[in-house]
N, C-alpha and C positions, 0 to 999 in steps of 0.2 A: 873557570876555577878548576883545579886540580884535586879531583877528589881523595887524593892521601897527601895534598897538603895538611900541616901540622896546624893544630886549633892557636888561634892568637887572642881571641876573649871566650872565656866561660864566665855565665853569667849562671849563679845558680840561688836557688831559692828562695829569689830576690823580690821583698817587698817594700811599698812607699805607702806610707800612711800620714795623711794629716792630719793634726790634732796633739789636743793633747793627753789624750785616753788610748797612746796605740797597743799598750800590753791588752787591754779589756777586748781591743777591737782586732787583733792578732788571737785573740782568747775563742771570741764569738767566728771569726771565719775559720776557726779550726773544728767548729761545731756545725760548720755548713750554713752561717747565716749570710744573705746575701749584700752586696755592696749597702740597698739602701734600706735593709733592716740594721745594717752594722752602722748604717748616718741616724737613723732614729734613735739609737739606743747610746750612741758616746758620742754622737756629734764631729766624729771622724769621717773622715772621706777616704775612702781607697784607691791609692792613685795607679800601683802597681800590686798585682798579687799572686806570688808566689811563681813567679816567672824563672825559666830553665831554660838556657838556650847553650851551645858554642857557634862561632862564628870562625871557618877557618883562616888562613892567613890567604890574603888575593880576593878574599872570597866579597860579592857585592849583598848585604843581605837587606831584606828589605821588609820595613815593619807598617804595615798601615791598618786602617780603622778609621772608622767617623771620628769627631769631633768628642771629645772627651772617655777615647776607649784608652788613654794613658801611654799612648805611642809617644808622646813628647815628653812626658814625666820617664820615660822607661828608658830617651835615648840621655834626660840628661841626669838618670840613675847611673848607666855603663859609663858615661863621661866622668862621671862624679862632682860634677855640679851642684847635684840634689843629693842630699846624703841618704842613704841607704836606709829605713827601718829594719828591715832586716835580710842577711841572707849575705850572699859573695859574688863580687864580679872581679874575675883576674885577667891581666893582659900580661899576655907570656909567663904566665905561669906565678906572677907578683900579684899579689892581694892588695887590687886599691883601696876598697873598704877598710882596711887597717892600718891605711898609711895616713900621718900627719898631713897639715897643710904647708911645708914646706917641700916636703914630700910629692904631695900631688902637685905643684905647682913646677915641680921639675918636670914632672911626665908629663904634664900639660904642654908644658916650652919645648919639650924635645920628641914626642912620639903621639900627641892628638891635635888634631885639628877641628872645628865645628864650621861649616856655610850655613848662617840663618833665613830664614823665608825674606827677610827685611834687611837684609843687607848689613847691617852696622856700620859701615863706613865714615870713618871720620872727617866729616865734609869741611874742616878748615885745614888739609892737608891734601897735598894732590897723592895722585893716583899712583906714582911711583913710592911714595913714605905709607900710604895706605898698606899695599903688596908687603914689603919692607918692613912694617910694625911688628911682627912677631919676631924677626932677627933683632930690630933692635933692642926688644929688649931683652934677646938673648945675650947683649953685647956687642953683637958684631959692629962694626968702624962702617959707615959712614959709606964710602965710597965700597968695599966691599957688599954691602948688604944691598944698595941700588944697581948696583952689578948684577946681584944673583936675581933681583926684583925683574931686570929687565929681559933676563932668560925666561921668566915663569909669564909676563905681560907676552914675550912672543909664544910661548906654548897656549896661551887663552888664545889668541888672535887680538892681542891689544897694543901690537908693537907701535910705538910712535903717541900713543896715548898718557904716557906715563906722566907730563908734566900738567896735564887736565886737574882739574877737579870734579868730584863724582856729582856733582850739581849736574855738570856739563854733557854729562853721559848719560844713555838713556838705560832705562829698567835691565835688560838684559847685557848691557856693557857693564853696568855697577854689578852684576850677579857676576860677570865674568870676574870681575875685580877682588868679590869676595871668594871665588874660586883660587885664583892664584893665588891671594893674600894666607889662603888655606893651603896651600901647593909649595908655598917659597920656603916653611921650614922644614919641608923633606919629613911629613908626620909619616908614621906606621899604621895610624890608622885615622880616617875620615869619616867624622859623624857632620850629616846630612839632614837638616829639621825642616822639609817642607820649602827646598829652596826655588823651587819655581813656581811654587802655585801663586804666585801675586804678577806672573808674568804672562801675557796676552800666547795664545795658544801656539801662534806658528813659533815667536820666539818660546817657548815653551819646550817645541820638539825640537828645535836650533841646539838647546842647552840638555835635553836628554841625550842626541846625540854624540854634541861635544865630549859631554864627560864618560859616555859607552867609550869612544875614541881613545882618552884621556887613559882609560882604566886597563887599554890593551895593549899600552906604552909601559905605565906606570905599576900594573899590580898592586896598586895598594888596598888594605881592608878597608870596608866599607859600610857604615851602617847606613843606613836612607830610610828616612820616615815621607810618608804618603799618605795621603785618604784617597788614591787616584789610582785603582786596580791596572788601568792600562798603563798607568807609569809604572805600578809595581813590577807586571809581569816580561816589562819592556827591558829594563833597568836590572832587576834582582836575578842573583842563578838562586836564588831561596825566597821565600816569602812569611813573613810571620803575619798570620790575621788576630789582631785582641780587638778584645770586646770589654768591656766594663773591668778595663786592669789587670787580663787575665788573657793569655795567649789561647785560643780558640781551634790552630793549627798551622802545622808549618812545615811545606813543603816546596818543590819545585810549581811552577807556574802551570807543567801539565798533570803535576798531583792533585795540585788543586780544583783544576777543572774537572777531572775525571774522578778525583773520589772525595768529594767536599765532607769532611768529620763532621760539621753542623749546619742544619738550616742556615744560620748565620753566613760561614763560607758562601755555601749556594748563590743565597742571596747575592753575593756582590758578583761571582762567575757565571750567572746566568746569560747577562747579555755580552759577553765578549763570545767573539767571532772565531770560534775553535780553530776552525779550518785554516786560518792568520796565526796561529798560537802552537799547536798542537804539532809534532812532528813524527814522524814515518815510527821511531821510534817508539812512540807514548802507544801506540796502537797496535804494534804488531806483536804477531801469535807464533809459538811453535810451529816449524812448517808439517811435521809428524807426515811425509812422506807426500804431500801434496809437488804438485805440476808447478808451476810459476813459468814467468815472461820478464825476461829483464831482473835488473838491480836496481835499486836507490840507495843512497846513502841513510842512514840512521837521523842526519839530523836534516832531512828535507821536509819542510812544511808540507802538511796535508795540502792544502788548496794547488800546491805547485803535482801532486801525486794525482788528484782529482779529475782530473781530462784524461787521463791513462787509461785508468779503473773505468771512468764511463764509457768506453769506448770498446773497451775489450775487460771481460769480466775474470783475467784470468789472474791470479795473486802473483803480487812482484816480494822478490826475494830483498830483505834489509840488508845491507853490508854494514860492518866498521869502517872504522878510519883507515885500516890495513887488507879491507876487499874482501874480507872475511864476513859470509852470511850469518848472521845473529838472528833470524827469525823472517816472518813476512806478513804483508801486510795486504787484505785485502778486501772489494767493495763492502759486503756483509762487517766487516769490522771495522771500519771509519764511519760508514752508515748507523753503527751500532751509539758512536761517539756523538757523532755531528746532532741527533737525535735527544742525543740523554737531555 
Protein backbone atom coordinates (compact mmCIF):
# COMPACT_ATOMS: atom_id res chain seq x y z
CA UNK A 1 0.00 0.00 0.00
CA UNK A 2 1.10 3.48 -0.94
CA UNK A 3 0.99 5.49 1.97
CA UNK A 4 -0.32 8.92 0.19
CA UNK A 5 -2.73 6.78 -1.53
CA UNK A 6 -6.13 8.80 -1.40
CA UNK A 7 -8.68 7.27 1.35
CA UNK A 8 -11.51 5.24 -0.46
CA UNK A 9 -13.80 4.51 2.80
CA UNK A 10 -14.26 6.63 5.81
CA UNK A 11 -16.13 5.23 8.24
CA UNK A 12 -16.90 7.71 11.01
CA UNK A 13 -18.78 7.59 14.24
CA UNK A 14 -20.31 4.70 13.36
CA UNK A 15 -22.82 2.73 15.61
CA UNK A 16 -25.00 -0.64 15.37
CA UNK A 17 -27.50 -1.02 17.94
CA UNK A 18 -30.08 -3.72 18.41
CA UNK A 19 -33.18 -3.22 19.78
CA UNK A 20 -35.67 -1.35 20.10
CA UNK A 21 -34.60 1.38 22.83
CA UNK A 22 -31.46 2.61 20.72
CA UNK A 23 -31.81 6.47 21.51
CA UNK A 24 -31.96 5.37 25.48
CA UNK A 25 -29.00 3.03 24.82
CA UNK A 26 -26.97 5.72 22.45
CA UNK A 27 -28.08 8.04 25.65
CA UNK A 28 -26.54 5.59 28.56
CA UNK A 29 -23.06 4.69 26.34
CA UNK A 30 -22.66 8.46 26.07
CA UNK A 31 -22.68 8.50 29.93
CA UNK A 32 -20.05 5.67 29.93
CA UNK A 33 -22.23 2.73 30.63
CA UNK A 34 -20.89 -0.54 29.53
CA UNK A 35 -22.16 -2.96 26.63
CA UNK A 36 -23.96 -5.18 29.33
CA UNK A 37 -25.19 -2.63 31.76
CA UNK A 38 -26.63 -0.90 28.43
CA UNK A 39 -28.29 -4.92 27.74
CA UNK A 40 -29.74 -4.73 31.44
CA UNK A 41 -31.29 -1.57 31.27
CA UNK A 42 -33.09 -1.48 27.44
CA UNK A 43 -32.56 -4.79 26.30
CA UNK A 44 -30.42 -3.48 23.47
CA UNK A 45 -27.32 -5.19 22.34
CA UNK A 46 -24.38 -3.10 21.13
CA UNK A 47 -23.21 -4.49 18.10
CA UNK A 48 -20.88 -1.56 16.89
CA UNK A 49 -19.73 1.39 18.87
CA UNK A 50 -18.65 4.42 17.93
CA UNK A 51 -16.26 3.21 15.43
CA UNK A 52 -13.71 5.64 13.33
CA UNK A 53 -11.56 4.32 10.87
CA UNK A 54 -10.25 5.35 6.84
CA UNK A 55 -9.25 2.63 4.86
CA UNK A 56 -6.97 3.82 1.88
CA UNK A 57 -7.52 2.99 -1.71
CA UNK A 58 -5.14 -0.54 -2.44
CA UNK A 59 -5.00 -0.62 1.04
CA UNK A 60 -5.65 -4.56 2.60
CA UNK A 61 -7.14 -3.72 6.07
CA UNK A 62 -7.76 -6.18 8.45
CA UNK A 63 -10.38 -6.28 11.30
CA UNK A 64 -10.50 -9.27 13.87
CA UNK A 65 -11.53 -10.17 17.36
CA UNK A 66 -13.01 -13.24 19.18
CA UNK A 67 -16.42 -14.28 18.56
CA UNK A 68 -18.92 -11.60 19.21
CA UNK A 69 -16.38 -8.51 19.44
CA UNK A 70 -18.67 -7.06 16.30
CA UNK A 71 -16.15 -7.57 13.52
CA UNK A 72 -18.94 -9.07 11.27
CA UNK A 73 -21.69 -6.65 12.28
CA UNK A 74 -18.86 -3.65 11.53
CA UNK A 75 -18.04 -5.30 8.00
CA UNK A 76 -21.62 -5.51 7.01
CA UNK A 77 -22.22 -1.89 8.60
CA UNK A 78 -19.37 -0.41 5.83
CA UNK A 79 -21.16 -2.79 3.20
CA UNK A 80 -24.37 -1.43 4.27
CA UNK A 81 -26.11 -4.61 4.57
CA UNK A 82 -26.84 -3.64 8.15
CA UNK A 83 -28.10 -0.25 8.50
CA UNK A 84 -26.24 1.99 10.39
CA UNK A 85 -27.74 3.25 13.98
CA UNK A 86 -25.78 5.75 13.77
CA UNK A 87 -22.77 7.80 12.34
CA UNK A 88 -21.31 7.84 8.41
CA UNK A 89 -19.48 5.51 6.16
CA UNK A 90 -18.35 7.03 2.72
CA UNK A 91 -16.82 5.42 -0.34
CA UNK A 92 -15.19 7.91 -2.33
CA UNK A 93 -16.16 10.52 -0.72
CA UNK A 94 -20.37 9.47 -1.34
CA UNK A 95 -22.40 9.05 1.85
CA UNK A 96 -23.97 5.35 1.78
CA UNK A 97 -25.71 5.78 4.86
CA UNK A 98 -27.94 8.44 3.00
CA UNK A 99 -28.49 6.75 -0.04
CA UNK A 100 -31.88 5.01 -0.91
CA UNK A 101 -32.10 1.40 -1.69
CA UNK A 102 -31.95 1.82 -5.28
CA UNK A 103 -29.17 3.67 -4.58
CA UNK A 104 -27.05 1.18 -2.66
CA UNK A 105 -28.14 -1.49 -4.85
CA UNK A 106 -26.31 0.34 -7.80
CA UNK A 107 -23.00 0.57 -5.69
CA UNK A 108 -23.46 -2.91 -4.59
CA UNK A 109 -23.52 -4.19 -8.65
CA UNK A 110 -20.89 -1.91 -9.62
CA UNK A 111 -18.10 -1.19 -6.95
CA UNK A 112 -18.57 -3.98 -3.82
CA UNK A 113 -18.05 -7.26 -3.70
CA UNK A 114 -18.40 -9.69 -0.37
CA UNK A 115 -16.53 -13.61 -0.15
CA UNK A 116 -18.48 -15.27 2.78
CA UNK A 117 -16.85 -18.04 5.30
CA UNK A 118 -19.73 -20.44 3.57
CA UNK A 119 -19.52 -19.94 0.39
CA UNK A 120 -23.12 -19.19 -1.07
CA UNK A 121 -22.85 -20.86 -4.10
CA UNK A 122 -25.76 -21.71 -6.03
CA UNK A 123 -25.38 -25.42 -6.12
CA UNK A 124 -28.26 -25.98 -9.12
CA UNK A 125 -25.94 -23.92 -11.38
CA UNK A 126 -22.42 -24.83 -12.51
CA UNK A 127 -19.45 -23.21 -11.78
CA UNK A 128 -19.13 -21.01 -14.88
CA UNK A 129 -23.08 -19.23 -14.13
CA UNK A 130 -21.90 -19.23 -10.39
CA UNK A 131 -18.54 -16.69 -11.29
CA UNK A 132 -21.00 -14.98 -13.94
CA UNK A 133 -24.09 -14.09 -11.42
CA UNK A 134 -23.18 -10.70 -10.55
CA UNK A 135 -22.78 -9.80 -14.40
CA UNK A 136 -25.90 -11.09 -15.07
CA UNK A 137 -27.65 -9.31 -13.28
CA UNK A 138 -25.85 -6.51 -14.23
CA UNK A 139 -27.26 -7.28 -17.67
CA UNK A 140 -24.49 -8.36 -19.39
CA UNK A 141 -25.50 -11.12 -22.61
CA UNK A 142 -25.08 -14.34 -22.10
CA UNK A 143 -22.11 -15.28 -23.94
CA UNK A 144 -20.12 -12.07 -23.01
CA UNK A 145 -20.46 -12.48 -19.27
CA UNK A 146 -19.18 -16.41 -19.49
CA UNK A 147 -16.38 -14.99 -21.43
CA UNK A 148 -15.26 -12.64 -18.82
CA UNK A 149 -16.32 -15.73 -16.04
CA UNK A 150 -13.62 -17.70 -17.86
CA UNK A 151 -10.80 -15.03 -17.46
CA UNK A 152 -11.48 -14.59 -13.71
CA UNK A 153 -11.93 -19.00 -13.31
CA UNK A 154 -8.23 -18.83 -14.92
CA UNK A 155 -6.95 -16.08 -12.57
CA UNK A 156 -8.34 -18.37 -9.41
CA UNK A 157 -6.41 -21.46 -10.88
CA UNK A 158 -9.91 -23.04 -12.04
CA UNK A 159 -9.59 -23.03 -15.73
CA UNK A 160 -11.29 -26.09 -17.21
CA UNK A 161 -13.73 -26.26 -14.11
CA UNK A 162 -16.26 -23.92 -15.24
CA UNK A 163 -18.80 -26.52 -16.39
CA UNK A 164 -18.70 -28.42 -12.73
CA UNK A 165 -20.88 -27.99 -10.09
CA UNK A 166 -19.86 -26.76 -6.73
CA UNK A 167 -21.21 -30.17 -5.12
CA UNK A 168 -18.36 -31.48 -7.24
CA UNK A 169 -15.43 -29.31 -5.88
CA UNK A 170 -13.82 -29.55 -2.84
CA UNK A 171 -13.92 -26.81 0.16
CA UNK A 172 -11.08 -24.69 -1.18
CA UNK A 173 -12.13 -24.96 -5.10
CA UNK A 174 -15.68 -23.63 -3.99
CA UNK A 175 -13.77 -20.63 -1.88
CA UNK A 176 -11.82 -20.17 -5.06
CA UNK A 177 -15.23 -20.01 -6.92
CA UNK A 178 -16.62 -17.55 -4.51
CA UNK A 179 -13.32 -15.45 -4.99
CA UNK A 180 -13.76 -15.03 -8.65
CA UNK A 181 -17.50 -14.95 -8.57
CA UNK A 182 -16.16 -11.67 -6.26
CA UNK A 183 -13.44 -10.74 -8.96
CA UNK A 184 -15.70 -11.02 -12.37
CA UNK A 185 -17.52 -7.58 -11.55
CA UNK A 186 -14.30 -5.64 -11.53
CA UNK A 187 -15.57 -4.36 -7.57
CA UNK A 188 -13.36 -1.24 -6.07
CA UNK A 189 -13.60 -2.61 -3.18
CA UNK A 190 -13.63 -6.18 -1.45
CA UNK A 191 -15.24 -7.19 1.87
CA UNK A 192 -13.88 -10.36 3.34
CA UNK A 193 -16.08 -12.17 6.36
CA UNK A 194 -13.96 -15.03 7.66
CA UNK A 195 -13.59 -16.71 4.25
CA UNK A 196 -11.12 -19.39 5.13
CA UNK A 197 -11.70 -20.26 8.54
CA UNK A 198 -14.15 -23.41 7.66
CA UNK A 199 -11.10 -24.49 5.53
CA UNK A 200 -8.49 -27.40 6.72
CA UNK A 201 -5.24 -25.50 7.53
CA UNK A 202 -2.66 -26.10 4.53
CA UNK A 203 -5.62 -25.28 2.06
CA UNK A 204 -5.99 -22.45 4.45
CA UNK A 205 -2.39 -21.06 3.75
CA UNK A 206 -3.00 -22.11 -0.21
CA UNK A 207 -5.78 -19.30 -0.21
CA UNK A 208 -3.97 -16.74 1.97
CA UNK A 209 -1.40 -16.80 -0.32
CA UNK A 210 -3.47 -16.86 -3.49
CA UNK A 211 -5.20 -13.73 -2.69
CA UNK A 212 -1.66 -11.85 -1.14
CA UNK A 213 -0.82 -12.83 -4.91
CA UNK A 214 -4.12 -11.70 -6.35
CA UNK A 215 -3.88 -8.16 -4.48
CA UNK A 216 -0.30 -7.50 -6.15
CA UNK A 217 -1.78 -7.79 -9.59
CA UNK A 218 -5.09 -6.25 -8.79
CA UNK A 219 -4.79 -3.51 -6.05
CA UNK A 220 -7.88 -3.45 -5.02
CA UNK A 221 -9.34 -2.30 -1.47
CA UNK A 222 -9.82 -4.63 0.90
CA UNK A 223 -11.52 -5.14 4.10
CA UNK A 224 -10.75 -8.83 5.88
CA UNK A 225 -12.42 -9.80 8.94
CA UNK A 226 -10.41 -12.61 11.12
CA UNK A 227 -10.41 -13.89 14.78
CA UNK A 228 -6.92 -15.52 13.38
CA UNK A 229 -3.90 -12.89 14.49
CA UNK A 230 -1.54 -14.79 12.25
CA UNK A 231 -3.82 -14.48 9.29
CA UNK A 232 -4.22 -10.90 10.31
CA UNK A 233 -0.69 -9.93 10.45
CA UNK A 234 -0.02 -12.20 7.29
CA UNK A 235 -2.63 -10.73 5.16
CA UNK A 236 -3.28 -6.83 6.44
CA UNK A 237 -0.68 -3.70 5.89
CA UNK A 238 -3.15 -2.32 8.95
CA UNK A 239 -4.91 -4.19 11.50
CA UNK A 240 -8.00 -3.15 13.63
CA UNK A 241 -8.42 -5.12 17.14
CA UNK A 242 -12.39 -4.66 18.60
CA UNK A 243 -13.35 -5.82 21.47
CA UNK A 244 -17.02 -5.69 22.78
CA UNK A 245 -18.18 -3.36 19.50
CA UNK A 246 -15.58 -1.03 20.05
CA UNK A 247 -12.23 -0.80 18.18
CA UNK A 248 -9.46 -1.31 20.91
CA UNK A 249 -6.42 -0.21 18.33
CA UNK A 250 -5.18 0.01 15.05
CA UNK A 251 -2.01 -0.27 13.55
CA UNK A 252 0.63 -1.96 11.36
CA UNK A 253 1.31 -5.63 12.62
CA UNK A 254 4.81 -4.38 13.98
CA UNK A 255 2.79 -1.50 16.06
CA UNK A 256 0.97 -3.91 17.45
CA UNK A 257 3.52 -6.17 18.54
CA UNK A 258 5.81 -3.65 19.96
CA UNK A 259 3.36 -1.23 21.54
CA UNK A 260 -0.10 -3.10 22.37
CA UNK A 261 -2.64 0.26 23.75
CA UNK A 262 -4.35 -2.66 25.94
CA UNK A 263 -3.94 -5.82 27.80
CA UNK A 264 -6.47 -7.00 25.32
CA UNK A 265 -4.07 -6.37 22.18
CA UNK A 266 -1.10 -7.98 24.22
CA UNK A 267 -3.12 -10.69 24.77
CA UNK A 268 -3.49 -11.94 21.28
CA UNK A 269 0.47 -10.63 20.17
CA UNK A 270 1.96 -12.52 22.92
CA UNK A 271 2.62 -15.81 21.30
CA UNK A 272 3.55 -14.71 17.65
CA UNK A 273 7.01 -15.11 16.78
CA UNK A 274 8.52 -11.66 16.53
CA UNK A 275 11.61 -12.54 14.94
CA UNK A 276 9.00 -14.04 11.78
CA UNK A 277 7.05 -10.82 11.97
CA UNK A 278 8.99 -7.87 12.89
CA UNK A 279 11.60 -6.16 10.38
CA UNK A 280 15.05 -4.34 10.51
CA UNK A 281 12.94 -1.42 10.31
CA UNK A 282 10.39 -1.80 13.46
CA UNK A 283 13.71 -1.88 15.58
CA UNK A 284 16.14 0.25 14.45
CA UNK A 285 17.64 3.42 16.25
CA UNK A 286 19.31 6.82 15.34
CA UNK A 287 22.81 5.79 14.55
CA UNK A 288 23.93 9.26 16.52
CA UNK A 289 27.61 8.66 15.28
CA UNK A 290 28.03 4.97 16.24
CA UNK A 291 30.49 2.43 14.06
CA UNK A 292 28.40 -0.17 12.04
CA UNK A 293 29.25 -3.34 9.73
CA UNK A 294 27.28 -3.79 6.65
CA UNK A 295 23.64 -2.80 5.41
CA UNK A 296 20.22 -4.19 5.33
CA UNK A 297 17.41 -3.36 3.83
CA UNK A 298 14.57 -1.61 6.04
CA UNK A 299 12.16 -4.28 5.28
CA UNK A 300 14.36 -7.48 6.26
CA UNK A 301 12.96 -9.79 8.87
CA UNK A 302 14.67 -10.01 12.20
CA UNK A 303 15.27 -13.72 12.20
CA UNK A 304 17.07 -13.40 8.66
CA UNK A 305 19.39 -10.18 10.58
CA UNK A 306 19.77 -12.62 13.69
CA UNK A 307 22.93 -14.82 12.72
CA UNK A 308 24.80 -11.43 11.86
CA UNK A 309 24.35 -9.74 15.12
CA UNK A 310 25.23 -13.13 17.04
CA UNK A 311 28.23 -13.43 15.65
CA UNK A 312 29.77 -10.10 15.51
CA UNK A 313 28.19 -7.57 17.87
CA UNK A 314 28.79 -4.81 15.84
CA UNK A 315 25.24 -2.54 14.68
CA UNK A 316 24.38 -2.83 10.83
CA UNK A 317 23.34 0.39 9.35
CA UNK A 318 19.24 0.23 7.82
CA UNK A 319 19.05 1.31 4.19
CA UNK A 320 15.66 2.49 1.93
CA UNK A 321 14.60 1.34 -1.04
CA UNK A 322 17.07 3.89 -2.83
CA UNK A 323 20.44 2.64 -0.39
CA UNK A 324 19.92 5.41 1.58
CA UNK A 325 20.86 4.78 5.67
CA UNK A 326 17.50 5.60 7.63
CA UNK A 327 18.94 4.45 10.99
CA UNK A 328 20.55 0.94 12.59
CA UNK A 329 19.71 -1.72 14.05
CA UNK A 330 21.56 -3.58 16.65
CA UNK A 331 22.04 -6.83 19.10
CA UNK A 332 20.96 -4.77 22.53
CA UNK A 333 17.76 -3.49 20.35
CA UNK A 334 16.15 -6.61 18.79
CA UNK A 335 17.16 -8.34 22.11
CA UNK A 336 15.21 -5.50 23.72
CA UNK A 337 12.10 -6.72 21.31
CA UNK A 338 12.38 -10.22 21.00
CA UNK A 339 12.19 -10.12 25.09
CA UNK A 340 9.27 -7.66 25.68
Amino acid sequence: MDAASPTCLEIRGTWKIFGTKAERALELAAAGRSRVEILEATGCTIGVRDVSFDVARGETFVVMGLSGSGKSTLIRCIAQLTKVTEGVVRLDGQDLTAMNEDQLREVRRQKLSMVFQHFGLLPHRRVIDNVAYGLEVQGMAKAERHAAAKQVLEVVGLDGWGDHYPQQLSGGMQQRVGLARALAVDPEVLFFDEPFSALDPLIRRDMQDELMSLQQDMHRTIVFITHDFAEAIKLGDRIAVMKDGAVDQIGTAAELITSPATDYVKEFTKDVPKAKVLRARDVMHPANGAATSGSVHGDELIERILPTLLIDPTPVTVVDGAGTPIGIVDRAAVAAVLEA
